[in-house]
VEXDRENKOL-296085 format. One record per residue (C-alpha): residue number from 0; residue in three letters; x, y, z. Coordinates in steps of 0.05 Angstrom, whole numbers, plus 5000, padded with zeros to 4 digits. Example, Ala and Ser with C-alpha at 12.3 -4.5 7.8 and 13.67 -1.06 7.14 Angstrom:
! residues 2
@num:0, residu:ALA, x:5246, y:4910, z:5156 .
@num:1, residu:SER, x:5273, y:4979, z:5143 .
END
This chain:
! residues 97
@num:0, residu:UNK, x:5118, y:4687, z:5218 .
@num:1, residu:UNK, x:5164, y:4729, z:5247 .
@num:2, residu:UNK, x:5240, y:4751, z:5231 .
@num:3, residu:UNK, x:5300, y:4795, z:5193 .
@num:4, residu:UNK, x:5252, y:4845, z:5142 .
@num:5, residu:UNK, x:5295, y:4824, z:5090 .
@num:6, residu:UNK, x:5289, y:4747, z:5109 .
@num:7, residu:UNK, x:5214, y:4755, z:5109 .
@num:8, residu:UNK, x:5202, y:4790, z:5053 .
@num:9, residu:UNK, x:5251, y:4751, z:5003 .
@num:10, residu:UNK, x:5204, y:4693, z:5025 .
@num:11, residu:UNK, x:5140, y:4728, z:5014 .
@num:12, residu:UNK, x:5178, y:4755, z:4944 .
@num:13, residu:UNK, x:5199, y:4673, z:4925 .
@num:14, residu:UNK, x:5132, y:4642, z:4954 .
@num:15, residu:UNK, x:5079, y:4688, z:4927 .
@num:16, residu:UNK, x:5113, y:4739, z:4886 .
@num:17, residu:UNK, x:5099, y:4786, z:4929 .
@num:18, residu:UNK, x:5127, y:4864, z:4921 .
@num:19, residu:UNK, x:5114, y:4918, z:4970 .
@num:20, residu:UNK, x:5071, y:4963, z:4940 .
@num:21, residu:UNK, x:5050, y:5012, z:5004 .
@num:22, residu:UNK, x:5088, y:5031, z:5075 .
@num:23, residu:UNK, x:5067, y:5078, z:5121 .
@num:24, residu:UNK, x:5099, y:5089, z:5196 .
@num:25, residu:UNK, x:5065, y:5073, z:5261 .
@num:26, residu:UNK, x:5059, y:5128, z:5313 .
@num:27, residu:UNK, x:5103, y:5081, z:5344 .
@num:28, residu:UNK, x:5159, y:5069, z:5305 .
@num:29, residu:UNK, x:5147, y:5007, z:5267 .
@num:30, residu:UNK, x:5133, y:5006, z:5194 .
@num:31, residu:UNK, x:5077, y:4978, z:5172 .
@num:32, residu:UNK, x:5084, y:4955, z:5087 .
@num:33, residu:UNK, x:5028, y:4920, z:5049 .
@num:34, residu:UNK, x:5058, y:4863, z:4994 .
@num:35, residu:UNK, x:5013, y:4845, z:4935 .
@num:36, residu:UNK, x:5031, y:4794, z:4887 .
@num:37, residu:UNK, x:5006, y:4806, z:4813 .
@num:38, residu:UNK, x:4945, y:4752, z:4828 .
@num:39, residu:UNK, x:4909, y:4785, z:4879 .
@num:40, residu:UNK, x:4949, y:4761, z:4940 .
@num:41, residu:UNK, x:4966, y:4807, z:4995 .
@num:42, residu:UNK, x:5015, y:4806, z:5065 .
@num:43, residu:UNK, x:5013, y:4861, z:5115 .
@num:44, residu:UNK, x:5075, y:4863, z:5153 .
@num:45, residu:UNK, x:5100, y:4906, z:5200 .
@num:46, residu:UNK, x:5169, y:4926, z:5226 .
@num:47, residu:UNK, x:5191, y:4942, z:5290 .
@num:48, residu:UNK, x:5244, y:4998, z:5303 .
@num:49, residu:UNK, x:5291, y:4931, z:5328 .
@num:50, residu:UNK, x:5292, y:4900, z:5255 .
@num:51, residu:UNK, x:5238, y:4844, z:5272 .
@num:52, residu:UNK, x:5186, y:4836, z:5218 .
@num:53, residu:UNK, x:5128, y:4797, z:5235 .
@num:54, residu:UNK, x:5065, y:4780, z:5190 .
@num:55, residu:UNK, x:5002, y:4818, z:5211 .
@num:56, residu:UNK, x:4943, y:4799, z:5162 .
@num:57, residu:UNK, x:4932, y:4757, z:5089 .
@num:58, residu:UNK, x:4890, y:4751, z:5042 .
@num:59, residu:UNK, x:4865, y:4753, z:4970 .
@num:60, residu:UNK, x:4832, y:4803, z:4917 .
@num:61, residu:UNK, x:4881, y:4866, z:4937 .
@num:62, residu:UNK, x:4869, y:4920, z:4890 .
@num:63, residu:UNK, x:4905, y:4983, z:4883 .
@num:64, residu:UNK, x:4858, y:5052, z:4885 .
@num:65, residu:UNK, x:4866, y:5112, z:4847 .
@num:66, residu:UNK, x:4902, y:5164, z:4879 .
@num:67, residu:UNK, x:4881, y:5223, z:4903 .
@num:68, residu:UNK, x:4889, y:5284, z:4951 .
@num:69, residu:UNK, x:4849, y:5284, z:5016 .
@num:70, residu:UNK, x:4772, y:5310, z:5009 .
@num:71, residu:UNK, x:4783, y:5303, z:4929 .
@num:72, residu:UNK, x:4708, y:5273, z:4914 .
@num:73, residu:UNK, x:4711, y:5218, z:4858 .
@num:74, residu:UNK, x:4659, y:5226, z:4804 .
@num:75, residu:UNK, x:4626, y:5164, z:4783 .
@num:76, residu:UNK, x:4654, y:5157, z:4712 .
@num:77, residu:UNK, x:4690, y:5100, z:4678 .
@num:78, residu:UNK, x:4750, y:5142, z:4685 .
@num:79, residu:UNK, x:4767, y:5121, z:4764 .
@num:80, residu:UNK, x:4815, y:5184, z:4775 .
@num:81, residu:UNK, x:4758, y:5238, z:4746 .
@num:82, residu:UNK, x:4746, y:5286, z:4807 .
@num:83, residu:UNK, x:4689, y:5324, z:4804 .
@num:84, residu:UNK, x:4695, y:5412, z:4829 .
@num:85, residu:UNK, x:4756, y:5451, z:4842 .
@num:86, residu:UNK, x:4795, y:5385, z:4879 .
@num:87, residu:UNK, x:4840, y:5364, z:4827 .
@num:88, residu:UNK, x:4897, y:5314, z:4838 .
@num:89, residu:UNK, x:4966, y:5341, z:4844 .
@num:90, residu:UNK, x:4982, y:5291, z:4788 .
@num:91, residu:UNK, x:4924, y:5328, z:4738 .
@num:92, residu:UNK, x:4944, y:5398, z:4758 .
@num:93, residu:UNK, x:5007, y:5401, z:4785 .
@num:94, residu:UNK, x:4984, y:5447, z:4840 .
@num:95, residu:UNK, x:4971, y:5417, z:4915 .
@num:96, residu:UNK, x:4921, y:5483, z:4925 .
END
């Protein structure tokens, strides 16, 4: 399915309650944005620099992982965002050392 972004995603947003909930740009040009409804369901579109959005991938179970700052190592621990040595998130410490 391809068209207008704002065509395409107001029908992902009526169909499957979809929101965009992660974008990140293409080396080149297009935008690529990940849709998850609250049941699991997921879209990957992506955006050309013309306007034209077109449906990449689907599917079911998307979950949303803690974030974290590259080479942080995640402790095993019930708390998800626990990092384990001196990488700390920017959101625990406020520093991006």
């Amino acid at each position: 399915m391809c068209g207008e972004r704002r065509a395409v995603v107001a029908n992902l947003e009526q169909t499957y309650s979809a929101a965009p909930v992660s974008m990140g740009l293409a080396s080149n040009g297009a935008v690529i944005e990940v849709l998850a409804s609250p049941s699991g369901s997921f879209t990957i579109i992506l955006t050309q620099p013309n306007g034209l959005s077109c449906v990449m991938a689907a599917g079911e179970n998307w979950e949303n992982l803690p974030k974290r700052l590259a080479g942080a190592h995640i402790r095993p621990s019930q708390n998800r965002s626990a990092v384990d040595g001196p990488h700390r998130t920017f959101a625990e410490t406020g520093d991006i050392r």
